[in-house]
N, C-alpha and C positions, 0 to 999 in steps of 0.2 A: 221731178228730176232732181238728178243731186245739185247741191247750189253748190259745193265747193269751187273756188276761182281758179278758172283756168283761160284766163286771159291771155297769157305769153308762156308759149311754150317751145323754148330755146332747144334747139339741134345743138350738138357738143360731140364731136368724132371724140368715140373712146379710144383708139388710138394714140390719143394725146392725153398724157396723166393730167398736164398743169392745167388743162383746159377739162376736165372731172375738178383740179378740186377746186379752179376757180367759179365752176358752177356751184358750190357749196355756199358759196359768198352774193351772186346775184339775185336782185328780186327778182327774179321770175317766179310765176304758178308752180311751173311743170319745167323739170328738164326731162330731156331726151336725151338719153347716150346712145351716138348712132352709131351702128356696125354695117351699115349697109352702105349709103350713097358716099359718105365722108369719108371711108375706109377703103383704101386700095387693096387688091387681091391679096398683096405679099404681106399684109398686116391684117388680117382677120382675124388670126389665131390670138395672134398679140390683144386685139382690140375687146377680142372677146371676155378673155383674162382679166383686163383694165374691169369692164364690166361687171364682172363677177364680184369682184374683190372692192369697190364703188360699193354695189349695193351690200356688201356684207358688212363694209364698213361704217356705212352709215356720216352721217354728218349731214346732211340737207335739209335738217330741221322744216320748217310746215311745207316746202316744196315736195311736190310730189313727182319720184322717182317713174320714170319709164325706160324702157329699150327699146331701140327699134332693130330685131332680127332681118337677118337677110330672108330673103323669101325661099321656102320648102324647092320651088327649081332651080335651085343656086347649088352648088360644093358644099355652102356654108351654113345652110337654114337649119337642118335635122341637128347638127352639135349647136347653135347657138340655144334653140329650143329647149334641148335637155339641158343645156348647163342654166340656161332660165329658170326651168320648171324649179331648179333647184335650189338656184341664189334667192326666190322670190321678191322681183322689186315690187311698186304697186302696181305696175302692168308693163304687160309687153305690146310693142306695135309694133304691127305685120303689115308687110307692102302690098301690092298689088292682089287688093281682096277683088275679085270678079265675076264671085260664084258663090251660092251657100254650101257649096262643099270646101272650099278654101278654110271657110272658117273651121269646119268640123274637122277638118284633119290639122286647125291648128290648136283647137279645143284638146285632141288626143293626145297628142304629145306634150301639152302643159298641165293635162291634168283638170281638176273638177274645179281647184278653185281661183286659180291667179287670173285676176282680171285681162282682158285684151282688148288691144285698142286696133281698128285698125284704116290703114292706107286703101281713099276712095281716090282712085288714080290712075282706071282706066274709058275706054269708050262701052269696053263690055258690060261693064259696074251699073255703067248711065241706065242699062236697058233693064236689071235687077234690081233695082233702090229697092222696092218694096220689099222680094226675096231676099234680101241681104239684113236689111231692116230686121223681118221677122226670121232670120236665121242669129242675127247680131243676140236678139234676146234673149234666142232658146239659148245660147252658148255662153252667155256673159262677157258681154261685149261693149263698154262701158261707151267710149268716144268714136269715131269716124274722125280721122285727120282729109281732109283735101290734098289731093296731091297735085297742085297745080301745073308744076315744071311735065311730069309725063304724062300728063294727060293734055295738055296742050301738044309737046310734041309730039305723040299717039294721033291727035286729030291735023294736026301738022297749021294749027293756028298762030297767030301774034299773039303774044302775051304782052300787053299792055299795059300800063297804071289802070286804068279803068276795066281790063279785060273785055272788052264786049264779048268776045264771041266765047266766054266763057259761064257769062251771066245764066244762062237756061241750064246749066250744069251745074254752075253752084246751089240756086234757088232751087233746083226738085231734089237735089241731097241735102239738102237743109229741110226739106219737105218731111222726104223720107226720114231724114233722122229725128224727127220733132213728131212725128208719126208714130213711132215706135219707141219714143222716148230714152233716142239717146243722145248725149251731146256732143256736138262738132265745131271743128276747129278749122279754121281758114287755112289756104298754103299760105308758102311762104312769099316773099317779096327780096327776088335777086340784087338789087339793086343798090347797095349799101349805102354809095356816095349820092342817093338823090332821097333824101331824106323827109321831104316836100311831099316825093312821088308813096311814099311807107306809109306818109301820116293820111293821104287821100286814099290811098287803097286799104287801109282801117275803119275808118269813117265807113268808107262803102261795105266791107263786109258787118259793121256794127250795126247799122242801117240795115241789113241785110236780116240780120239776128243771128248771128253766128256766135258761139260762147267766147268765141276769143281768137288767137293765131298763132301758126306756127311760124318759129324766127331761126335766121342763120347767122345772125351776129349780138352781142351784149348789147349795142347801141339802140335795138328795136327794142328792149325788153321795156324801157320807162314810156314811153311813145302809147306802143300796144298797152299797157296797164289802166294810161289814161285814156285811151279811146272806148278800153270795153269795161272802166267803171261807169256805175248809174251815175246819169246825173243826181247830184244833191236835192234839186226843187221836182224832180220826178219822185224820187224815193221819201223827199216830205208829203207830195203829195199822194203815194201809196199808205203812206201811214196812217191819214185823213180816215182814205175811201177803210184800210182794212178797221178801221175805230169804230167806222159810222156802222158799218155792219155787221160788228160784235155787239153794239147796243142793245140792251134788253127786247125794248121797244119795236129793234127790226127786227128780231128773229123771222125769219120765214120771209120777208121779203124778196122780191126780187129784182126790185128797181129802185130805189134813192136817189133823192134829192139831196147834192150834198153839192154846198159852198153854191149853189146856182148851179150846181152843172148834174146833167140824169148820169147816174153809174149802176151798172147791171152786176149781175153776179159773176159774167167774165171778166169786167173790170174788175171786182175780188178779188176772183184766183189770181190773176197777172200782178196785183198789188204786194199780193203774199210771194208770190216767186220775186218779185222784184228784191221786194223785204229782205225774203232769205240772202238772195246772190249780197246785198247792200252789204248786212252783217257780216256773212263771211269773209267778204275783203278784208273789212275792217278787222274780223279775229287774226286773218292772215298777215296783213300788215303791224297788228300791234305785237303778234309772235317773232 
């Protein structure tokens, strides 16, 4: 899986120029220019524009550029798509994916290669992980965002700090996407002024193993950064287990004895993805 960071990935209504270019300037992973939920009817067209002229402009230096289109049942989805296909950011995110055919008719209209990301954010979605999964890769379909806020309203639940009645929903799209090897990102956390309630509902999706989250204000972007970096003495001790079993000596092993503790060869792999993610922050952060 790609280890590029995507820890914090900040919502930014393109609508709002100052709020484009003062995402050129935050640490975030990932922005998102949104034209869908942050943008009002009578600004679409405007927002779209902002959009366009963003990605042509460039400035965002290692963050990586997304859009999030309105969705193909809207007024607004067929023009954002093509003026997409055209400006190419590094992806576009599409709302309420439900179906493998969602994907495929948004595949067509962007074309063979610009990556897509898209919005798990209904009750339908819940019953397709798998078909979505194995539609997401026939199509190149890089991340699954969680769309928390409608799919809770969809099921007509509390959305919580802790979510409970959300848990069985996040954990088999986490399933499915680690399944079909793509990566996924937590929703977002309404909440701005309970800043307390942000840092535990992080924690829980990192615990969880989520690659990261989706943010609606500047102030989650440092918060989320540190919750979905490795820890320092996990990542030493990935380094350890991937050492002992480059050793000449283990080749072809499949079980080690290292520092007192047995490490297998899924311990391995898990060391070396650790590794990478580790690195990459760090290139991201010294860029």
């Amino acid at each position: 899986m790609n280890a590029r960071p995507r820890r914090s990935a900040l919502y930014m209504p393109a609508s709002n120029a100052r709020a484009i270019e003062k995402a050129r300037e935050l640490p975030c992973d990932v922005v998102i220019l949104d034209l869908e939920d942050a943008v009002g009817p009578d600004a679409k067209d405007e927002a779209r524009a902002n959009a366009v002229a963003a990605v042509r402009a460039g400035g965002f230096g290692a963050r990586e550029l997304v859009v999030r289109a309105n969705g193909l049942d809207t007024p607004w989805g067929e023009a954002d798509l093509a003026a997409l296909a055209q400006a190419g950011p590094d992806a576009v995110l599409v709302p309420k994916i439900s179906a493998p055919e969602d994907l495929a008719a948004v595949r067509a209209r962007l074309g063979e290669a610009l990556p897509i990301w898209a919005m798990i954010e209904t009750c339908q979605a819940m019953f397709r992980l798998d078909a979505l999964g194995a539609q997401s890769t026939n199509v190149g379909v890089e991340a699954w965002v969680i769309g928390s806020n409608d799919l809770a309203k969809e099921m007509r639940c509390a959305l919580t700090v802790e979510r409970e009645a959300l848990i069985s929903a996040l954990t088999v799209s986490l399933m499915a996407a680690r399944a079909h090897r793509i990566a996924i990102l937590d929703g977002v956390f309404n909440e701005i002024a309970d800043p307390g309630g942000f840092q535990r509902q992080c924690a829980q999706a990192a615990a969880f193993g989520f690659d990261g989250k989706s943010l609606i204000h500047p102030s989650q972007v440092a918060p989320a950064n540190a919750a979905f970096t490795p820890d320092p003495a996990a990542v030493a001790w990935a380094r350890v287990v991937v050492d002992a079993f480059g050793a000449p000596e283990n080749a072809g092993k499949g079980v080690l004895k290292v520092e007192g503790r047995m490490v297998e060869r899924l311990h391995f792999a898990e060391a070396r993805r650790l590794i990478g993610v580790a690195d990459a922050i760090a290139a991201r952060e010294a860029a």
